[in-house]
N, CA, C and O atoms as a Tinker XYZ file with bonds, in Angstrom:
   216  protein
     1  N     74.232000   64.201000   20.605000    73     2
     2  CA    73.056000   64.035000   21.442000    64     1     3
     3  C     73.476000   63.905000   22.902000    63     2     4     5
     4  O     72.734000   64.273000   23.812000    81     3
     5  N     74.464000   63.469000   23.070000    73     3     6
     6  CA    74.816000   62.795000   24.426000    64     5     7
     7  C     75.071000   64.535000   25.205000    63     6     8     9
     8  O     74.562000   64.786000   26.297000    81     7
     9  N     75.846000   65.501000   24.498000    73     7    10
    10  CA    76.073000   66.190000   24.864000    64     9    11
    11  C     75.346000   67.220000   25.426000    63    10    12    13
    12  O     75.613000   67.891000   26.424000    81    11
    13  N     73.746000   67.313000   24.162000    73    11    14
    14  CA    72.433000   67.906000   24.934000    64    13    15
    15  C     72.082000   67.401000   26.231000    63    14    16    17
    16  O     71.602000   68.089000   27.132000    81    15
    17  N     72.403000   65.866000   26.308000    73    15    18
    18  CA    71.415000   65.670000   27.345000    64    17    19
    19  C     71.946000   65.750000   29.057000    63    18    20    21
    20  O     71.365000   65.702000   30.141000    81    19
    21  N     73.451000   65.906000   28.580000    73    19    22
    22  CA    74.680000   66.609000   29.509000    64    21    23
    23  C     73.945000   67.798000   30.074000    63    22    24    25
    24  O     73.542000   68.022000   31.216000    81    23
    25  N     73.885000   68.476000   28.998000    73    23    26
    26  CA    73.453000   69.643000   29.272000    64    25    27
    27  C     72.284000   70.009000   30.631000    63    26    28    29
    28  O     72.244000   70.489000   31.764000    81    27
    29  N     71.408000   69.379000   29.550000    73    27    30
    30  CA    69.800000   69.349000   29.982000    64    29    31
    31  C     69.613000   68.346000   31.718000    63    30    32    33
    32  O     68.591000   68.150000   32.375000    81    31
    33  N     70.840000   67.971000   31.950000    73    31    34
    34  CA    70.991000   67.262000   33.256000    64    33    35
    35  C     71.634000   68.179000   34.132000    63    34    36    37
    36  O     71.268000   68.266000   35.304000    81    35
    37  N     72.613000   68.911000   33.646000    73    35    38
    38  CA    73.141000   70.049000   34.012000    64    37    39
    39  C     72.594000   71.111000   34.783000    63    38    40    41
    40  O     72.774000   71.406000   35.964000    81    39
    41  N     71.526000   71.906000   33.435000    73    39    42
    42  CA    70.760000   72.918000   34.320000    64    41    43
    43  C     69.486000   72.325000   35.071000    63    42    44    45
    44  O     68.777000   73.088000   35.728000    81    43
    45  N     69.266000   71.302000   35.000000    73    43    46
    46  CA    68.394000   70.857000   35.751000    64    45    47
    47  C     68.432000   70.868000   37.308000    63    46    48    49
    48  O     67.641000   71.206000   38.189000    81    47
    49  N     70.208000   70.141000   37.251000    73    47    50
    50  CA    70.611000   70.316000   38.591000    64    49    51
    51  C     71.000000   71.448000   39.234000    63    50    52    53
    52  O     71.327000   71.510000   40.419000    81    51
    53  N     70.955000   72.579000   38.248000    73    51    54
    54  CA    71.490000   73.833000   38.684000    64    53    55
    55  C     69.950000   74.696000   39.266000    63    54    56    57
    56  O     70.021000   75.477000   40.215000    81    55
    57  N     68.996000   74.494000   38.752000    73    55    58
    58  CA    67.639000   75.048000   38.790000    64    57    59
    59  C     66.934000   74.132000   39.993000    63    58    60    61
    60  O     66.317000   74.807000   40.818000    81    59
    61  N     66.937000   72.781000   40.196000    73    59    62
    62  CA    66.043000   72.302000   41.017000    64    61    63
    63  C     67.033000   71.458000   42.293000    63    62    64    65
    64  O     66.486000   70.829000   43.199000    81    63
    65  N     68.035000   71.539000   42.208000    73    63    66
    66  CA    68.895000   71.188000   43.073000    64    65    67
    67  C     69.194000   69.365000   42.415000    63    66    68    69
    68  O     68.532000   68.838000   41.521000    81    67
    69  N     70.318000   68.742000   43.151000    73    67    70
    70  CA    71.041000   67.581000   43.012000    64    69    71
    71  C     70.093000   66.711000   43.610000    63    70    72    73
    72  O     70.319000   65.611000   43.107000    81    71
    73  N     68.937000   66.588000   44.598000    73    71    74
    74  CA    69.121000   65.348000   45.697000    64    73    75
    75  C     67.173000   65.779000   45.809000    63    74    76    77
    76  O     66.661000   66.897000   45.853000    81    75
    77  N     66.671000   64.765000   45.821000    73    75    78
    78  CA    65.188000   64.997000   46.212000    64    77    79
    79  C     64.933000   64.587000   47.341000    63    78    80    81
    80  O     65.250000   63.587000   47.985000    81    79
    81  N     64.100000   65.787000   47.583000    73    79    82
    82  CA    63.641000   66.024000   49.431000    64    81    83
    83  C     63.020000   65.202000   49.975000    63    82    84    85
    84  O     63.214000   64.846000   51.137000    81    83
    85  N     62.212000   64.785000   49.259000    73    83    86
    86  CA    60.994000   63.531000   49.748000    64    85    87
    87  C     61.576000   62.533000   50.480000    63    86    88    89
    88  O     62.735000   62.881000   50.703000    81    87
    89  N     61.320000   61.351000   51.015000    73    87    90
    90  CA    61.689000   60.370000   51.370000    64    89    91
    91  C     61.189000   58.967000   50.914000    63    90    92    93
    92  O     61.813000   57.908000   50.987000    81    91
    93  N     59.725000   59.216000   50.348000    73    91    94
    94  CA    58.928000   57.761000   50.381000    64    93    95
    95  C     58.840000   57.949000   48.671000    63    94    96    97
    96  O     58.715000   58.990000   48.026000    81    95
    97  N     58.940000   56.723000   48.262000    73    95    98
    98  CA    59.113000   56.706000   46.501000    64    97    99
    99  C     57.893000   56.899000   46.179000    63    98   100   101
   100  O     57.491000   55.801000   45.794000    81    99
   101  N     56.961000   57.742000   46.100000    73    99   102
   102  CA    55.744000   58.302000   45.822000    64   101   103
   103  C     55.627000   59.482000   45.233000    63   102   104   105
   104  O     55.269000   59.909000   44.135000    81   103
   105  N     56.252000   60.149000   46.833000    73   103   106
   106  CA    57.058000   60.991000   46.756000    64   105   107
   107  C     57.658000   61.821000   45.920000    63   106   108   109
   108  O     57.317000   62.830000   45.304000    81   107
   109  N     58.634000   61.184000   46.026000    73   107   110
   110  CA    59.847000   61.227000   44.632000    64   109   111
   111  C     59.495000   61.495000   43.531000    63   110   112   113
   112  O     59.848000   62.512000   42.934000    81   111
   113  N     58.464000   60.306000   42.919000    73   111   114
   114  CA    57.958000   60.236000   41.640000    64   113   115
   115  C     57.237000   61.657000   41.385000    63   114   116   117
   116  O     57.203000   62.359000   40.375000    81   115
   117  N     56.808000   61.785000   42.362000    73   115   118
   118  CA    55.826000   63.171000   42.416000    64   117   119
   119  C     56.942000   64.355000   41.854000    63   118   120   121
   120  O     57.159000   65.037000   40.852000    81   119
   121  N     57.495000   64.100000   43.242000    73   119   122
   122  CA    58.469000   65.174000   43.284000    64   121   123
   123  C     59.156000   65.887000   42.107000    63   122   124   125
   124  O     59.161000   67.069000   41.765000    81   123
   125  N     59.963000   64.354000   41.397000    73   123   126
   126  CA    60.758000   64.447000   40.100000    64   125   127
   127  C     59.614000   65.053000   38.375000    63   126   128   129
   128  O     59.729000   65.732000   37.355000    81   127
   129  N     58.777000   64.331000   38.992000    73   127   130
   130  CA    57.545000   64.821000   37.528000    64   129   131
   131  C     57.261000   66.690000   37.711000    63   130   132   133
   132  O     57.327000   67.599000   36.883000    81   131
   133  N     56.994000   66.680000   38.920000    73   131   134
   134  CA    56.814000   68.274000   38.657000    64   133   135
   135  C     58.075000   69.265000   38.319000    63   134   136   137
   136  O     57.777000   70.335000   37.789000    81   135
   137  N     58.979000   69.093000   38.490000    73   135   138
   138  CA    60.784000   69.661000   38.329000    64   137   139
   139  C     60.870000   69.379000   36.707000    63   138   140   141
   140  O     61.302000   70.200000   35.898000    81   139
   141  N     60.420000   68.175000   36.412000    73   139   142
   142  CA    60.273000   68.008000   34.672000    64   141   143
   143  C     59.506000   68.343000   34.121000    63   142   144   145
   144  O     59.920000   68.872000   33.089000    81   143
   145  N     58.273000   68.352000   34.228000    73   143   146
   146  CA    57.202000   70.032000   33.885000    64   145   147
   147  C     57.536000   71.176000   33.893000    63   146   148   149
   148  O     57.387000   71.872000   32.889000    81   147
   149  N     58.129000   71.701000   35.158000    73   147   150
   150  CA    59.111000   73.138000   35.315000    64   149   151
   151  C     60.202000   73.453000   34.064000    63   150   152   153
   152  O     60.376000   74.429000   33.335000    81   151
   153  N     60.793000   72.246000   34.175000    73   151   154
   154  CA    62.032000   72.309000   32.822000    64   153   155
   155  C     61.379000   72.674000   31.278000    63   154   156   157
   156  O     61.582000   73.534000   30.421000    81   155
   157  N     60.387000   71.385000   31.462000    73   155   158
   158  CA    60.190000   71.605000   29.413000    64   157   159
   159  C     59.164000   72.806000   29.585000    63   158   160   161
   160  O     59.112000   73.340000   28.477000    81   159
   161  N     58.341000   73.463000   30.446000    73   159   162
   162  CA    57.870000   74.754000   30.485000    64   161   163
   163  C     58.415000   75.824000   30.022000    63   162   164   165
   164  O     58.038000   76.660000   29.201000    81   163
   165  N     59.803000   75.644000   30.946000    73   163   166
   166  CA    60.724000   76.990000   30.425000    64   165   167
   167  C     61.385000   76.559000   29.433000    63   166   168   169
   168  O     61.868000   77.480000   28.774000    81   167
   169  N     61.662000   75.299000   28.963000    73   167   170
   170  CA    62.183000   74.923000   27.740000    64   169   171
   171  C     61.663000   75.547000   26.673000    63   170   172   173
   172  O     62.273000   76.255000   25.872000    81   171
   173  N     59.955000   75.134000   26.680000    73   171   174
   174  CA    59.016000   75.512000   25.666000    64   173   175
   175  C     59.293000   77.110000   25.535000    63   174   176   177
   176  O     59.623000   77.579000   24.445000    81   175
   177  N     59.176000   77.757000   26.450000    73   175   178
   178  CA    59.069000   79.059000   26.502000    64   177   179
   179  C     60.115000   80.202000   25.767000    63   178   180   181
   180  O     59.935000   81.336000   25.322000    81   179
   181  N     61.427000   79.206000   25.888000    73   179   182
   182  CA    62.489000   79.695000   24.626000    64   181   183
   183  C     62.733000   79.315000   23.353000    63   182   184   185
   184  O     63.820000   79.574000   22.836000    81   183
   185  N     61.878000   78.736000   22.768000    73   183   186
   186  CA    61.559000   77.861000   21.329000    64   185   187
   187  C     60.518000   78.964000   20.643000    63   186   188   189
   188  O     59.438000   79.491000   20.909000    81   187
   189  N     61.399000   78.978000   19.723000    73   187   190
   190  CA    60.200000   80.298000   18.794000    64   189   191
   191  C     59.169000   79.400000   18.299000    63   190   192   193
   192  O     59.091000   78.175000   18.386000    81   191
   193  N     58.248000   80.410000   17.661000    73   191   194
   194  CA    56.909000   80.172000   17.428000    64   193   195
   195  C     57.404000   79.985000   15.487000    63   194   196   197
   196  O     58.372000   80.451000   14.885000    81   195
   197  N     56.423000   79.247000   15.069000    73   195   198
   198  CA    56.693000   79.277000   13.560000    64   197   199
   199  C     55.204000   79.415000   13.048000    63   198   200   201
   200  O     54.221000   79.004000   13.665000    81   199
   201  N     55.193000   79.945000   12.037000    73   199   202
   202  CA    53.733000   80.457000   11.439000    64   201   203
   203  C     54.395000   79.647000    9.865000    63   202   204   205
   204  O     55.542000   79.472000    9.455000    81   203
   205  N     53.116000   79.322000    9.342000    73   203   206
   206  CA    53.308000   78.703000    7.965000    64   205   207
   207  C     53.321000   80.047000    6.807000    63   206   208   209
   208  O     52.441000   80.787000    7.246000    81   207
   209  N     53.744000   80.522000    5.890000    73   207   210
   210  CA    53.891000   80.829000    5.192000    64   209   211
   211  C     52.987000   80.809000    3.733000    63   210   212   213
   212  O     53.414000   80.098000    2.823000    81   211
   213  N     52.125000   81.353000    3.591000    73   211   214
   214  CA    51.168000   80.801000    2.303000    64   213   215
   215  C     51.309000   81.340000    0.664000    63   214   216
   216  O     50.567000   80.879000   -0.203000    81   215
């Protein structure tokens, strides 16, 4: 697990950069929530679809 989340810290920083622009912790919070929407978006977006089988 530790190693996913290596990961998942990884391209994060590779996609939205190291250091947030903002200045005022509002900001930030803002800032950081939308970059983590962006992620599990495109996360979601490479996760196949599964259909049930009857």
């Amino acid at each position: 697990i530790r190693s996913l989340a290596e990961t998942a810290m990884y391209r994060f920083k590779q996609l939205m950069g190291d250091k947030l622009k903002s200045r005022q912790f509002n900001s930030q919070h803002t800032e950081t929530m939308i970059k983590v929407k962006a992620i599990n978006k495109m996360t979601g977006l490479g996760m196949p679809k599964y259909q049930q089988q009857s």
